[in-house]
C-alpha positions as CSV (number, residue, x, y, z in Angstrom):
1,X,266.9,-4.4,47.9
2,X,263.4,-4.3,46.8
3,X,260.2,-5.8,48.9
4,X,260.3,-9.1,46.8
5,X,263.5,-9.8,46.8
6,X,263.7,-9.9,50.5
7,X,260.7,-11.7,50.9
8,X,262.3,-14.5,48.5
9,X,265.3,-14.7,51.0
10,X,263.1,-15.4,53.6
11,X,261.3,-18.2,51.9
12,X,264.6,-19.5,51.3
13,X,266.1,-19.6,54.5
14,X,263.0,-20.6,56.6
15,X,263.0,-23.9,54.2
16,X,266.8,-24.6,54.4
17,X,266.9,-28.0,55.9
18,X,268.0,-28.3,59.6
19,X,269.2,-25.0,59.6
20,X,268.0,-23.2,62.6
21,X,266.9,-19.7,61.8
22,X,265.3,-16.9,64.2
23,X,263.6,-13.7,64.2
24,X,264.9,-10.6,66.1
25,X,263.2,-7.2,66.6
26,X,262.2,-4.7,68.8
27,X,258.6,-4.0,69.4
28,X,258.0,-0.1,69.9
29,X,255.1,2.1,70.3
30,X,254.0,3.7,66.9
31,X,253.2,7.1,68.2
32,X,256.2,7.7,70.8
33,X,258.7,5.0,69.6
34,X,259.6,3.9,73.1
35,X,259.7,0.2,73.4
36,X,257.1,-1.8,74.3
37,X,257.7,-4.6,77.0
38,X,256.5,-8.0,77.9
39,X,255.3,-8.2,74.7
40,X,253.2,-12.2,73.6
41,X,254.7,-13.0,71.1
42,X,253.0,-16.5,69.7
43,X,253.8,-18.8,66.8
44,X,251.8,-21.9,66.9
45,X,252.0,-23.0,70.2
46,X,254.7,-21.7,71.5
47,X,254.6,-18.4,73.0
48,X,257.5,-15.8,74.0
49,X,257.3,-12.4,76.1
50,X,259.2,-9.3,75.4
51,X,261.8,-8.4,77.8
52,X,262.1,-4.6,79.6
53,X,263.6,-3.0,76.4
54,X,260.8,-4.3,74.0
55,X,263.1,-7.1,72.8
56,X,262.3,-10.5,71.6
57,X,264.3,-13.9,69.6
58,X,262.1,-16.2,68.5
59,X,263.5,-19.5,67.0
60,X,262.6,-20.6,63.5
61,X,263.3,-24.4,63.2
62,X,262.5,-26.5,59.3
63,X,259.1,-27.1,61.0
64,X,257.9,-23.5,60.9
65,X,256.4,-22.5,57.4
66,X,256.9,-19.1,55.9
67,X,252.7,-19.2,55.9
68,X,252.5,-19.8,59.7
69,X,250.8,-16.9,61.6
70,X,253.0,-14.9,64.5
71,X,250.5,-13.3,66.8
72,X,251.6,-9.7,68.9
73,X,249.7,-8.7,71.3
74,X,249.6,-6.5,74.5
75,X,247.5,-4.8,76.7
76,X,246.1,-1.6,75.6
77,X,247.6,-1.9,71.8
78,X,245.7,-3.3,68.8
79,X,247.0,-7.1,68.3
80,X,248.9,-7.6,64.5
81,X,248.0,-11.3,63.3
82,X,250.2,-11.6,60.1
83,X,252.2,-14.6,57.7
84,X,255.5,-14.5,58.9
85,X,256.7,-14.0,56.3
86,X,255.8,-10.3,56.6
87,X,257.9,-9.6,59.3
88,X,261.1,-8.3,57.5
89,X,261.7,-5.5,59.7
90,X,264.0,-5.6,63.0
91,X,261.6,-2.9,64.6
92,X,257.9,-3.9,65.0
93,X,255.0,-0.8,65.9
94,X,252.2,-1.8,68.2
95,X,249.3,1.1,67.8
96,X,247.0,2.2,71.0
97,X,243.6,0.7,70.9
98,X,240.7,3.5,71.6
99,X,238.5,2.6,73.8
100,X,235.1,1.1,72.7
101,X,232.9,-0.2,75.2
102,X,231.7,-3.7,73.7
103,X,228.4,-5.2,74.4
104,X,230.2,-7.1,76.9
105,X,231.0,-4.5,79.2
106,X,228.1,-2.5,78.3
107,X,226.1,-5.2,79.8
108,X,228.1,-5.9,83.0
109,X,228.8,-1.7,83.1
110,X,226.6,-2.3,86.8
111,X,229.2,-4.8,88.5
112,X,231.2,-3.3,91.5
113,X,235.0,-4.1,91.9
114,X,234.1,-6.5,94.7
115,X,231.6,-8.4,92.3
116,X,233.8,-8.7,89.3
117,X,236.2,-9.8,91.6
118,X,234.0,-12.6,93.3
119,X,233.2,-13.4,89.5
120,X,236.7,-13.8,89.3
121,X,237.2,-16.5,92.3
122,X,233.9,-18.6,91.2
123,X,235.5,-19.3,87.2
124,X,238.9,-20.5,88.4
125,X,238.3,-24.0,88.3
126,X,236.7,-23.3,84.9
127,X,239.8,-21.1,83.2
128,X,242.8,-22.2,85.0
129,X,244.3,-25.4,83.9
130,X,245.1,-27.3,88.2
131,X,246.1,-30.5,86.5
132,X,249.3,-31.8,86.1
133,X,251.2,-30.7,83.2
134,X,254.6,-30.8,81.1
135,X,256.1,-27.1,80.6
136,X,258.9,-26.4,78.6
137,X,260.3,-23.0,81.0
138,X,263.8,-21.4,81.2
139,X,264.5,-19.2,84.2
140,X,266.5,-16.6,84.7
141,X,268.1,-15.2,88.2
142,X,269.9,-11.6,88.5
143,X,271.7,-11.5,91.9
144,X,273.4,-8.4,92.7
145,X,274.8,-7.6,96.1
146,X,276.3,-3.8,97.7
147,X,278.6,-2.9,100.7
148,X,276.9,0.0,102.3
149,X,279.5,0.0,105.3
150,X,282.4,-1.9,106.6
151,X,283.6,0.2,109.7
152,X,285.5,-0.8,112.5
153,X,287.1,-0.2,115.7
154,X,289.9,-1.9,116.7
155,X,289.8,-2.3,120.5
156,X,292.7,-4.9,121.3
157,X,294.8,-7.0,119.9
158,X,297.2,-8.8,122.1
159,X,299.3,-10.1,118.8
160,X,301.2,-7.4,117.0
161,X,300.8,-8.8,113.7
162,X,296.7,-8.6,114.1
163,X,296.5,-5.0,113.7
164,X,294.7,-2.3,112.1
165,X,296.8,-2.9,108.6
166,X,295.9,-6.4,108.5
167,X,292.4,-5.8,109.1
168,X,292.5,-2.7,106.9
169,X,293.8,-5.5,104.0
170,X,291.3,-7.7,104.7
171,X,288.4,-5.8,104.2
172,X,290.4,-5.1,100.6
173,X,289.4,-8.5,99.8
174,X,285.3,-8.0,100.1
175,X,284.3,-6.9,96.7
176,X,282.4,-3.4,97.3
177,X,279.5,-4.7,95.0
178,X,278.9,-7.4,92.0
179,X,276.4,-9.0,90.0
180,X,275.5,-12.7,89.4
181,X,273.4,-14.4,86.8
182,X,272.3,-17.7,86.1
183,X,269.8,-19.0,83.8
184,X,268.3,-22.2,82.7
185,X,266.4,-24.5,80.4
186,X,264.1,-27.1,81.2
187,X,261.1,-29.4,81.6
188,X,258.8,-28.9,84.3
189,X,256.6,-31.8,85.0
190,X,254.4,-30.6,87.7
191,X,250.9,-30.8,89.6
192,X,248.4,-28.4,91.5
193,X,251.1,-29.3,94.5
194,X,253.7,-26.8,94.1
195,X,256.0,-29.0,96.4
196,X,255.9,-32.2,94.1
197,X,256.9,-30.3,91.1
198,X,259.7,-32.6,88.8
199,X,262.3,-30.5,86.6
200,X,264.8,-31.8,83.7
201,X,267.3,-29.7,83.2
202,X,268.4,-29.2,79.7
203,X,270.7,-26.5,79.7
204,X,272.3,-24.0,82.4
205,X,274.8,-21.2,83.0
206,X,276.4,-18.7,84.8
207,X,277.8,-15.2,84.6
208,X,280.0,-13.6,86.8
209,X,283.5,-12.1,87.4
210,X,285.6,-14.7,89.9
211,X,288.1,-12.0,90.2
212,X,285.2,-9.8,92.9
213,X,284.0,-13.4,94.7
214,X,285.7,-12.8,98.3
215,X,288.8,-15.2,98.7
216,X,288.1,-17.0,101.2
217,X,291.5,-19.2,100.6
218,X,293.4,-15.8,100.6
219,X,291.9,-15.1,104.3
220,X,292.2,-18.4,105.2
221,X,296.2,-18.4,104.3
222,X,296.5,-14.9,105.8
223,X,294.6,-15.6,109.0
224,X,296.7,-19.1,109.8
225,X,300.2,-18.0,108.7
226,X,300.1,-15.8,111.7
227,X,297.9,-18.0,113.9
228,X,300.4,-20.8,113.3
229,X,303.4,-18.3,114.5
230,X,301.7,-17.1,117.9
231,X,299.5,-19.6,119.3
232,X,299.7,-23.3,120.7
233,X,298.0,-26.5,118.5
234,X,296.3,-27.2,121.8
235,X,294.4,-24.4,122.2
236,X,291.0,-23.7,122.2
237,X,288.9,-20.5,121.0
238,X,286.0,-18.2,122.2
239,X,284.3,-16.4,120.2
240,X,282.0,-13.9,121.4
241,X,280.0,-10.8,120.1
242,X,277.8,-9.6,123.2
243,X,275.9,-12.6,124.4
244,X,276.9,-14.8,121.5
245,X,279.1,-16.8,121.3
246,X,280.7,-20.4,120.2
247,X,284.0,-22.4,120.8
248,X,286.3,-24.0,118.1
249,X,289.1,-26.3,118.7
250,X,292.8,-25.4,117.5
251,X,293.6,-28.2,116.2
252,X,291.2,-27.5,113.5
253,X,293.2,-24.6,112.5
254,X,296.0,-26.9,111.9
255,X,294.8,-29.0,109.2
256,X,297.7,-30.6,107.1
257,X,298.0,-31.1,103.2
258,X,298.1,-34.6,101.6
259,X,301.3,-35.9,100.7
260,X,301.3,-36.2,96.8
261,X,303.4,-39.1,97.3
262,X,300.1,-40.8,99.1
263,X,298.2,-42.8,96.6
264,X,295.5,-43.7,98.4
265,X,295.1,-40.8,99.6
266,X,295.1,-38.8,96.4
267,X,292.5,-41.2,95.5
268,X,290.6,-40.8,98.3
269,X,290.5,-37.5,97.7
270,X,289.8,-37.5,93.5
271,X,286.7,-39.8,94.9
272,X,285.4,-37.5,97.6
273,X,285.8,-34.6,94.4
274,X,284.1,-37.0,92.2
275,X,280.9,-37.4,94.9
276,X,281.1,-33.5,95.5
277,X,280.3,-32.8,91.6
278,X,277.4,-35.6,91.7
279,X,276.2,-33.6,95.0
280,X,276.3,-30.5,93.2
281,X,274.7,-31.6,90.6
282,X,272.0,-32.8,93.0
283,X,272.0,-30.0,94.7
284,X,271.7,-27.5,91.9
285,X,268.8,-28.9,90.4
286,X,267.0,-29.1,93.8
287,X,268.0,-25.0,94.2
288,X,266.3,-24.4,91.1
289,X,263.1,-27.1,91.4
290,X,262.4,-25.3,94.4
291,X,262.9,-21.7,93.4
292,X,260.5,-22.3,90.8
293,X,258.2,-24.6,93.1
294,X,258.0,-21.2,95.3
295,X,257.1,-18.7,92.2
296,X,254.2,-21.3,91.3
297,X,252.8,-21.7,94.7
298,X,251.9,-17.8,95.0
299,X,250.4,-17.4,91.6
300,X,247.4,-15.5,92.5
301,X,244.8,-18.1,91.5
302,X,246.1,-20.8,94.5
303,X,244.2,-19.7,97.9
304,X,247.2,-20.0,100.0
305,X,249.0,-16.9,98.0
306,X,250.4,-14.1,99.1
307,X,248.8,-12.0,96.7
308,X,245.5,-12.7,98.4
309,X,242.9,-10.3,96.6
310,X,240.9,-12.2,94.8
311,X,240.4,-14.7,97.9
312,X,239.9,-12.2,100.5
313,X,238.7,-8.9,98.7
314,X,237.6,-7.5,101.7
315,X,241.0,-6.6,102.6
316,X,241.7,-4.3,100.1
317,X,239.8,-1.1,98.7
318,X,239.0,-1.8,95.1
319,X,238.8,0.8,92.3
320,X,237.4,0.2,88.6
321,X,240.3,2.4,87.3
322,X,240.2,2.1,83.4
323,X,238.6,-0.3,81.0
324,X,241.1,-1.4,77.5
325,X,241.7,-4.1,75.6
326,X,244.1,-7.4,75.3
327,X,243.5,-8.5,71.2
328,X,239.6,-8.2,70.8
329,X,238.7,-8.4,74.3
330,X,238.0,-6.2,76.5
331,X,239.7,-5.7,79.9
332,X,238.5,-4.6,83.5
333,X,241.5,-3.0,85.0
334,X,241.1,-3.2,89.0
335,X,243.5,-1.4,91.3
336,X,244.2,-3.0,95.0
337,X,245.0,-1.3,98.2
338,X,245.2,-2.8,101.8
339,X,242.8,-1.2,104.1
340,X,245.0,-2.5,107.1
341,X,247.7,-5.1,107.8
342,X,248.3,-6.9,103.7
343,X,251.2,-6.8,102.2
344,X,251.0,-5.8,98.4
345,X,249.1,-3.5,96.4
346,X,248.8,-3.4,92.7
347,X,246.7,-3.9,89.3
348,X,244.0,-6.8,87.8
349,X,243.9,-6.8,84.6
350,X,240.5,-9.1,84.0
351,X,238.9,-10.5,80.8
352,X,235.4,-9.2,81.1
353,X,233.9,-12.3,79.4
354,X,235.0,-15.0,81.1
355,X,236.3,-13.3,84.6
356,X,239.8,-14.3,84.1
357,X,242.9,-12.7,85.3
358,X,244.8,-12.2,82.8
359,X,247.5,-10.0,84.2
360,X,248.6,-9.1,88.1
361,X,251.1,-5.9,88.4
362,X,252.1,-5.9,92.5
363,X,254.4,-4.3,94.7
364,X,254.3,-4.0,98.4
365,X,253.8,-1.5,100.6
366,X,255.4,-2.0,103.6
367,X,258.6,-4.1,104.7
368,X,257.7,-7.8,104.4
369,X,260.4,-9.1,107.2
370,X,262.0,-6.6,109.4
371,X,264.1,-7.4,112.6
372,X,266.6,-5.5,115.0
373,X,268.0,-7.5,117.6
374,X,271.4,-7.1,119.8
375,X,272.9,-5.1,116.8
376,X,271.8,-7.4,114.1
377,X,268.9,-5.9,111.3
378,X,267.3,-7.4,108.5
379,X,265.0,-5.3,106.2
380,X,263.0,-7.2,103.8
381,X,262.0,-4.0,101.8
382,X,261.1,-4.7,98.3
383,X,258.8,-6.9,96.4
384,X,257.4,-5.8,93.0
385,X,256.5,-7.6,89.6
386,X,253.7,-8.8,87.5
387,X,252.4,-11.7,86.3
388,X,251.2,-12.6,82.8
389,X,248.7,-15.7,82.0
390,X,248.0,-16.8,78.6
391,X,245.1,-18.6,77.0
392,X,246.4,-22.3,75.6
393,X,245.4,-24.5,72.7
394,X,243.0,-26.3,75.7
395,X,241.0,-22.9,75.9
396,X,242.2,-22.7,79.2
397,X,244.8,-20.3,80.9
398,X,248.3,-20.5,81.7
399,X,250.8,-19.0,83.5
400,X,253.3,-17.2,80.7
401,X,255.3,-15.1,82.7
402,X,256.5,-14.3,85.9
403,X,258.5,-10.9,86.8
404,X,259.9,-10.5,90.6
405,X,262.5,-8.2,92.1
406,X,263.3,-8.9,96.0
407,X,265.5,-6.5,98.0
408,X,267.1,-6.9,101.3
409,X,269.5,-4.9,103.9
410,X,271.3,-6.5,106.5
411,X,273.1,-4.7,109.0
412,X,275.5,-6.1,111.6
413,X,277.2,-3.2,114.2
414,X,278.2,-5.6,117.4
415,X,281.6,-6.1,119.2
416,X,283.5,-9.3,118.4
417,X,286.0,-10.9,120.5
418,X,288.1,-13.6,120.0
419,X,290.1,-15.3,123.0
420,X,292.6,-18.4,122.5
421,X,292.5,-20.4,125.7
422,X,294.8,-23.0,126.9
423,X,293.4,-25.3,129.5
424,X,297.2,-27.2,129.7
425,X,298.9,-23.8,130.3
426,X,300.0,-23.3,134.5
427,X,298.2,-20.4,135.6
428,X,296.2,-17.8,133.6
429,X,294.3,-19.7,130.7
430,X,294.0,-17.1,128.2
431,X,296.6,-16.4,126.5
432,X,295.6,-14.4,123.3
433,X,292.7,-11.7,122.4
434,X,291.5,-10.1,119.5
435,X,288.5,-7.6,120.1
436,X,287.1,-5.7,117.0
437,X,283.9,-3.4,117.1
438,X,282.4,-4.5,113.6
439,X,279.6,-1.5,112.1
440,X,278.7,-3.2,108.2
441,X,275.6,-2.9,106.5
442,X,274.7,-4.8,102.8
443,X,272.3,-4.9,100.4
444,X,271.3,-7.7,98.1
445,X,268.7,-7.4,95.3
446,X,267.6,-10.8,93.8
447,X,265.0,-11.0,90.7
448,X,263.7,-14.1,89.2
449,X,262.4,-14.2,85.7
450,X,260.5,-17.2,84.6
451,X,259.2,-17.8,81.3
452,X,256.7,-20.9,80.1
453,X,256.8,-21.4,76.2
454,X,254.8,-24.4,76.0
455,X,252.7,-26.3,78.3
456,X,251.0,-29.5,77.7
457,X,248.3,-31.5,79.9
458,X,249.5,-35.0,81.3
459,X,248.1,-37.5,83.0
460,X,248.7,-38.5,86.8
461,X,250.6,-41.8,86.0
462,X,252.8,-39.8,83.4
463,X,253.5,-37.7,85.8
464,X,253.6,-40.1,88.6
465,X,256.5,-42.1,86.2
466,X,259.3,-39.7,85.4
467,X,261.9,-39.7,87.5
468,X,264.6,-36.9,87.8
469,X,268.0,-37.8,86.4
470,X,269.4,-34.5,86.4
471,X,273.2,-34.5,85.3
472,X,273.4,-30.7,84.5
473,X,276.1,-27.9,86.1
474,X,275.8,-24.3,85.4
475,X,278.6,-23.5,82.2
476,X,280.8,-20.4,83.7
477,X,281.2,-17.5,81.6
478,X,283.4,-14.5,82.6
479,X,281.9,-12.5,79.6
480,X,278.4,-12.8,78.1
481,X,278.4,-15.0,75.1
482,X,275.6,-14.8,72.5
483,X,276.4,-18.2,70.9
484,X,275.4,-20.5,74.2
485,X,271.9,-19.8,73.7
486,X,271.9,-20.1,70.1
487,X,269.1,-22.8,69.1
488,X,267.4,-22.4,71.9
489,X,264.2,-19.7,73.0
490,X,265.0,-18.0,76.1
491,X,263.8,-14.2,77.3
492,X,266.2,-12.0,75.4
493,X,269.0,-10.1,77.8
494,X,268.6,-7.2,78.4
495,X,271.5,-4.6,77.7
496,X,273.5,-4.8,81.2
497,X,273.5,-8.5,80.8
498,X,274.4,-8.3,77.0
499,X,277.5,-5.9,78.1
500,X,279.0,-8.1,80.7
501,X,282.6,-8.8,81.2
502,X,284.7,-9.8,84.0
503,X,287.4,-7.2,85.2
504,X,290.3,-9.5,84.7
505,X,289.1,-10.4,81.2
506,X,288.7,-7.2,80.3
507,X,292.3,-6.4,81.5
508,X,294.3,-9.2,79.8
């Protein structure tokens, strides 16, 4: 099909009324044709970033003109400016910029790391937008847990039916590792006070395989079919590990099911359902107003971050490592060490003409919580990602993109006893013991990827009047499904997430 042709097309589609078109590619590097990633991507005012494999959809509605002008540019490569209607290809090639030292840099060649840094901290008021503002954002979270360990000794067990098989088909049941996704779509109304930020959801899911969720009802069924054989309604337990422990009452082990034949209590029930949905509901959109309210609030630029450098640059050893370019301007790229007791080190990528950060890679260098204690651990060890600002139709910048990965280990090796006791029983109260020496270690890795596509100043009483309504739950998928996004600009998923499917689908 010739050039022409399949420019025509184009026109065509882009101007087919209420039809919804996008563009797809992958942006790769012309010399080694590896992808390229987080990529800007901008059309108009609205602005999308590559994800990890150099991918991108962007969403072509009837208001965008085959004329319009999509902007690509990254750090290091020259920027391409073109109609875009000149984008026919599904692979994109960014070139390397050489290195040209501009008047601007020329003429601030004499600054020291510390001073471009300071520069840095007295233009924040002047490049960063404070104020409040309406963001379009859609967030994505990757959970993925790992067993390292579930060992055990069992020590005593005083009923013949709690034994080693049991146990051993118990710990069956924990799913040996698994991976949880969601992601969603809204409206951030929000302030220079991280914790008054407003969100309404537009749009959410979920994807994961229910089949490796631990079965908590199966346990539950297990456990009490041989409680109820062996030990009195009357009775009380202990539960202790060491020095810990807690009591619980056996009647609460006994709990009966309602009686279909009980109207009012079926209703009772369908209504305390009903309020459990509108609590989730609640709930869910708190989860997520605050996840995002946290990722704000240590954006380098606040003072209170934990990325402190630019506040407190006599922490760190600073080093002018390279100098390159983002589009036409040039770029001081700072490296950041801790001299003593911080937490991260990392990259500043700075515009040399007005002293704005334009770009934070960080990663720490040491665990950020770590704890053992009477057998318990916890090992906060990892905390990497970068940060992306972009320069809005106010002149000012904005926070694009935000990239963090979180790991944790948690270790439990402790004995664990549990005694029934029977205070109405003549003679010797205890009357049943379990004891279990429990070694388990597990790892979860959490990372949080938030995009903003749009971001618009309000004023205070805007912002002061909208109220949160949100009425928005997660959709479940077992399998990933291309279609739910469809319409919609999100960060494109990468390849794990694009070959997801649950084990019991996968069977049928």
């Amino acid at each position: 099909m010739s050039k022409t042709i399949t420019l025509f097309l184009a026109l065509i589609l882009l101007h087919l009324s209420g039809y919804s078109q996008s563009l797809t590619a992958v942006i790769v590097d012309s010399a080694s044709q590896k992808p390229i990633p987080y990529v800007t991507v901008q059309l108009k005012n609205k602005g999308i970033i590559t994800n990890e494999e150099g991918r991108f959809t962007f969403q072509l509605n009837n208001t965008i003109q085959p004329s319009d002008t999509l902007t690509i540019s990254c750090i290091g490569y020259a920027s391409i400016s073109r109609p875009l209607n000149e984008f026919t290809e599904s692979t994109i090639t960014l070139s390397s910029k050489a290195i040209e030292l501009n008047p601007v840099i020329v003429s601030n060649k004499n600054f020291t790391p510390r001073e471009i840094i300071e520069e840095v901290e007295k233009n924040i008021a002047k490049n960063y937008n404070l104020e409040s503002t309406k963001k379009r954002i859609f967030l994505r979270e990757t959970n993925k847990n790992r067993i390292l360990k579930t060992d055990y000794t069992l020590k005593k067990s005083t009923i013949e039916a709690f034994n080693k098989k049991f146990i051993d088909s118990l710990v069956r049941l924990i799913p040996k590792s698994n991976a949880y996704y969601t992601e969603i779509l809204g409206d951030l109304y929000a302030n220079s006070n991280a914790e008054e930020q407003k969100l309404d959801l537009i749009k959410a899911s979920e994807l994961y395989d229910k089949s490796l969720e631990m079965d908590f009802d199966v346990m539950e069924e297990k456990f009490n079919t041989i409680i109820k054989k062996n030990i009195k309604t009357d009775s009380y337990f202990k539960i202790k590990s060491g020095l810990l422990g807690t009591k619980i009452q056996g009647d609460e082990l006994f709990e009966s099911d309602i009686d279909s034949t009980d109207v009012a209590a079926l209703n009772k029930q369908l209504e305390e359902e009903k309020k459990n949905k509108e609590e989730r509901k609640k709930n869910f959109a708190q989860y997520k107003r605050s996840t995002i309210g946290n990722l704000y609030k240590k954006l380098p630029v606040f003072e209170d971050t934990d990325y402190n450098v630019i506040f407190k640059p006599g922490r760190y050893d600073l080093a002018l490592e390279d100098f390159t370019y983002l589009g036409d301007a040039a770029v001081y790229v700072i490296s950041f060490n801790p001299k003593r007791s911080e937490d991260y080190k990392g990259k500043l990528y700075i515009n040399s003409d007005d002293f704005a950060v334009i770009r934070m890679d960080f990663e720490n260098v040491k665990p950020l919580k770590k704890f053992s204690l009477l057998g318990i651990s916890m090992n906060a060890y990892l905390a990497e990602g970068k940060i992306i600002f972009g320069k809005g139709e106010d002149q000012k910048y904005h926070l694009s993109y935000y990239d963090i990965t979180k790991g944790i280990r948690v270790g439990f090796k402790r004995p664990v006893k549990i005694i029934e006791k029977n205070k109405h029983v003549k003679g010797r109260r205890k009357q049943n013991e379990l004891a279990v020496k429990i070694d388990a270690a597990f790892s979860n890795r959490n990372r949080y990827e938030l995009i903003v596509f749009n971001e618009k100043p309000i004023e205070n009483p805007q912002f002061e009047a909208f109220k949160e309504n949100n009425n928005v739950l997660p959709t479940y998928m077992p399998n990933y499904d291309p279609e739910f996004w469809k319409g919609y600009d999100i960060i494109e998923p990468n390849q794990a997430i694009k070959e997801f499917t649950s084990i019991g689908e996968a069977s049928e």
